[in-house]
N, C-alpha and C positions, 0 to 999 in steps of 0.2 A: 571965338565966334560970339558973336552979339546972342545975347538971350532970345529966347525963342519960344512961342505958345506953342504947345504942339499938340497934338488931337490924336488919339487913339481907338480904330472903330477894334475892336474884343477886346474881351476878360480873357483868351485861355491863356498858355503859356507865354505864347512870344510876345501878346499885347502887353501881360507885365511885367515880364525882363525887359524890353524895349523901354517901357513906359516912366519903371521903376530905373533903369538908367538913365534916359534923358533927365528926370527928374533930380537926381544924384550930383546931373552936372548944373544945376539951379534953375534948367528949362522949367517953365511952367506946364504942366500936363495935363489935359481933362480926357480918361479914357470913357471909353464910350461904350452901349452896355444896352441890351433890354431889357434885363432887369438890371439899373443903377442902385437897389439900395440892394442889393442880395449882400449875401457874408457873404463870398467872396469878395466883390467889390471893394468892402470895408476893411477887408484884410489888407487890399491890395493899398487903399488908402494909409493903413497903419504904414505901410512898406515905403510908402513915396512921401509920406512926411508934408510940410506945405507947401510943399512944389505941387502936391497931386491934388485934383477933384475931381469928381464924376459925374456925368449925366445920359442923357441918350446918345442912340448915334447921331442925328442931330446936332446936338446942344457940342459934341465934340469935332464936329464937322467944319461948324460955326467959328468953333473957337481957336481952331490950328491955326498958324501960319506954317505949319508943315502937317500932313495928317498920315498917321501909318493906318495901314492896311493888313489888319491881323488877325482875319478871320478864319473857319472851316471853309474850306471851297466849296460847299454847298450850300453855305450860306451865305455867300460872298455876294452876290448879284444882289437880295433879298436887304443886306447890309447897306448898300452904297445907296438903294433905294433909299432905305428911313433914314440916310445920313440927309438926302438930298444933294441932287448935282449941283444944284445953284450955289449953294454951301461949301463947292469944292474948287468950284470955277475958277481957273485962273492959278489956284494953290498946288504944291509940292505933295503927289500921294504917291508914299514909299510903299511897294508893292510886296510883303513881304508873304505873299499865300503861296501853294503848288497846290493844284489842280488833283488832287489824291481821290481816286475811286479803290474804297472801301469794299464793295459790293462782291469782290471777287473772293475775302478773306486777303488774308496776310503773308505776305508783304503786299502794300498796295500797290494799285496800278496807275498812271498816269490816264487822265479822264479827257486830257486834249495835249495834244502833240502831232505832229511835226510838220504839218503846215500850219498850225496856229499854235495859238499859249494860252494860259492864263493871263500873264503880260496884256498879250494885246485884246482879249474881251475884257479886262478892266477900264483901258484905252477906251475901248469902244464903247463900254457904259456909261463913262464918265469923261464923254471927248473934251470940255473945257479943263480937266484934269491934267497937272502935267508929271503925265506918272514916270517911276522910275520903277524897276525892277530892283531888290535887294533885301539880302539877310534872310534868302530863302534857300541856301544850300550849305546850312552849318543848322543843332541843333540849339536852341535856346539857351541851352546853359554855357553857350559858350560865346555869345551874343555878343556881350559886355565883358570888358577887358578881357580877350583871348590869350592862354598862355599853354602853349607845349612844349614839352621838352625838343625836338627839334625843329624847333624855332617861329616863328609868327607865322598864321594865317593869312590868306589872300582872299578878299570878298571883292566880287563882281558884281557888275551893274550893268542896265542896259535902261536909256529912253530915248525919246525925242528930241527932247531940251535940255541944249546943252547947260542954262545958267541952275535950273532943276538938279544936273547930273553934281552939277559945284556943287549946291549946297549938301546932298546926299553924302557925296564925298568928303566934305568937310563935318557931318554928324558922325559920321563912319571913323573919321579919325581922335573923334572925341571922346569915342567911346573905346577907341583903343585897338582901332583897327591901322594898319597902313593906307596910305592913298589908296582906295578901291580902282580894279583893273575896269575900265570903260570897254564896254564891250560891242557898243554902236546904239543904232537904234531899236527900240520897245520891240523889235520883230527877233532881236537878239535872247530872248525871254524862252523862245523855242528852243534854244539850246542848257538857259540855265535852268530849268524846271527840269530838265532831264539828268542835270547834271545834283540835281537835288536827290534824284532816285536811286544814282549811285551812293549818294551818303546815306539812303534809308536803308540803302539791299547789303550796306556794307554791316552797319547798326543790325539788320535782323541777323545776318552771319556770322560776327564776330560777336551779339548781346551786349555791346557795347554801344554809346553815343560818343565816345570822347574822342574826336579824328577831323580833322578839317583836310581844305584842301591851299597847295600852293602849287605857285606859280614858278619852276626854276626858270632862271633867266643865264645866259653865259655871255 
């Protein structure tokens, strides 16, 4: 795959395994931040080498030809805002948040479901966006080169656009995923957000993260 700027709206986990992977593969990165010079930030910079730079959400908005989407879901809407729409118009925004309501204690709960998503209020925030749903139903550290003993992961996707959904699927494989399963259109989000809840409820019950999901096929 031809090199790629690619734009990062968070700091928390998934924005720097993400981040710090495409960077790995000699994408250029600028993750994006409200506080850009924080020690984290810096750290994160030590991590991606000079592939990495940082700025606002803005300044990383601007500078994607693909932009992930790695926010808290509360601060998701709030994010896309200071990133600006105009700044995303037209570009690749991998939707990698679940909609998690905190508020109840633990294990979380799903904050929209099941006639909407988070998917499609992204969609809806950012209509010149051409979002894709993905890497939101495995935990982070298994992001970047997934490896388990019986055998490779399946990562799903779901948007609008189809040429959106290629390139998704083609970073997906870079990073060491299989072809990701196409799962339709961004309304398709309503089923993978939920499918994310099975990997948390499974993670609070077994105290583990380390489990993905696949796809048998016969």
């Amino acid at each position: 795959m031809a090199k790629l700027k690619i734009g990062v709206l968070g700091t928390g986990d998934v924005g720097q395994v993400l981040g710090a992977g495409f960077a790995a593969l000699e994408h250029d990165v600028k993750i994006g931040s409200r506080e850009p010079g924080s020690d984290k930030v810096k750290k994160w910079l030590a991590r991606a080498g000079a592939q990495g730079s940082a700025g606002s959400f803005a300044d990383a908005a601007r500078f994607g030809d693909v932009v992930v989407l790695a926010t808290s879901w509360g601060g998701t809407k709030n994010a896309l805002e200071l990133a600006g729409p105009a700044n995303l118009s037209g570009k690749v925004l991998i939707d990698a948040t679940n909609p998690l309501d905190f508020s109840h204690g633990m294990p979380p709960r799903l904050a929209v479901g099941h006639t909407d998503s988070g998917g499609e209020n992204v969609q809806r925030w950012v209509p010149q966006a051409r979002v894709v749903k993905c890497f939101n139903i495995v935990g982070n550290p298994h992001m970047v080169r997934p490896s388990f003993p019986g055998g490779n992961p399946d990562m799903f996707l779901a948007g609008n656009d189809a040429d959106a959904k290629k390139t998704v699927s083609e970073l997906c494989q870079e990073l060491g995923w299989s072809a990701p399963i196409d799962l339709g259109g961004i309304e398709c989000a309503r089923y993978l957000e939920p499918l994310a809840m099975i990997w948390v409820s499974y993670m609070f019950r077994s105290g583990s993260g380390n489990h993905a999901f696949a796809l048998l096929r016969k």
